[in-house]
N, C-alpha and C positions, 0 to 999 in steps of 0.2 A: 504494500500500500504506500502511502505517502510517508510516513517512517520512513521504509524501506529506502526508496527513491532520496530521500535526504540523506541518510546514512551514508548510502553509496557514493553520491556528489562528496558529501565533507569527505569518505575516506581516499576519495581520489587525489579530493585537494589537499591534504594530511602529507600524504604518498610523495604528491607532488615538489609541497613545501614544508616537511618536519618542521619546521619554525615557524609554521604558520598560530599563532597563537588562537586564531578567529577559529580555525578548521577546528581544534582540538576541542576549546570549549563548548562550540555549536553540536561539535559530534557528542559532548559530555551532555549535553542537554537533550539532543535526539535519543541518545542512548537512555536516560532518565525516564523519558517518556515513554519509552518502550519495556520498563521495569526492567533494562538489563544494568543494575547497579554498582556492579562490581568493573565490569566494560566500562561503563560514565565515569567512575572514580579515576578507571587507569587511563580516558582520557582528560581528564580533567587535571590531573596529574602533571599531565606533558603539557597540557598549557601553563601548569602555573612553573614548570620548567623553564620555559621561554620567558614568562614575566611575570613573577609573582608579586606586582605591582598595581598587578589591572582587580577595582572593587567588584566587579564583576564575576571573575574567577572565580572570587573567595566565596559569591553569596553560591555559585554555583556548586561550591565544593562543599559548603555547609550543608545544602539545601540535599545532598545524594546522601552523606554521611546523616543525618538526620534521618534519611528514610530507611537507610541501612542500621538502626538506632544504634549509632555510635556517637551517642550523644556531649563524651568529651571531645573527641575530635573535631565533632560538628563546632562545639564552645568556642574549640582554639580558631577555628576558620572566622568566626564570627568576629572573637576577637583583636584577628589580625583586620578586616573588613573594618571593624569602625577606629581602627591604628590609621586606616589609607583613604577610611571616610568619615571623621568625625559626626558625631550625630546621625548618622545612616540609624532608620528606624529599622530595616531592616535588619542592623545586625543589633540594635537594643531587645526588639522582638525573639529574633533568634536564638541570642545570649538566654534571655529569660525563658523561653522553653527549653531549653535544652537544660538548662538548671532543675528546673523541675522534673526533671525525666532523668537525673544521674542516680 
């Protein structure tokens, strides 16, 4: 389906450009969607290889470990996220569920 069809575009582009930061995260998020979470993590991974600078990343790496309840790991994502975005509701949100669920 349309998953599928994305997956395979990012992993071309992945293939294409290892350093593509965009390819890795966008494949961590298709992969997400499709419940394959251990895949999402180990791309999500390689994005934040390339730049573990980008707030985006983080919320995405939060947001897989979270569903994988790895809920310290998720914390530390979050709170490297509001280190590179102060006040991001999302990683205040995120922090505090994740607290609740350790």
């Amino acid at each position: 389906g349309e998953l599928d069809r994305s997956l395979d575009l990012l992993e071309r582009a992945a293939k294409k450009d290892p350093y593509s930061e965009d390819a890795w995260n966008n494949k961590a998020v298709v992969l997400t969607r499709a419940g394959r979470l251990r895949e999402a993590l180990e791309s999500v991974d390689r994005a934040l290889n390339v730049n573990d600078e980008n707030p985006a990343t983080w919320i995405n790496a939060g947001i897989i470990l979270e569903r994988m309840k790895e809920f310290g790991p998720a914390l530390e994502c979050y709170k490297k996220l509001l280190q590179l975005d102060p006040g991001s509701e999302i990683a205040i949100q995120g922090m505090e569920y994740c607290r609740t669920h350790l």
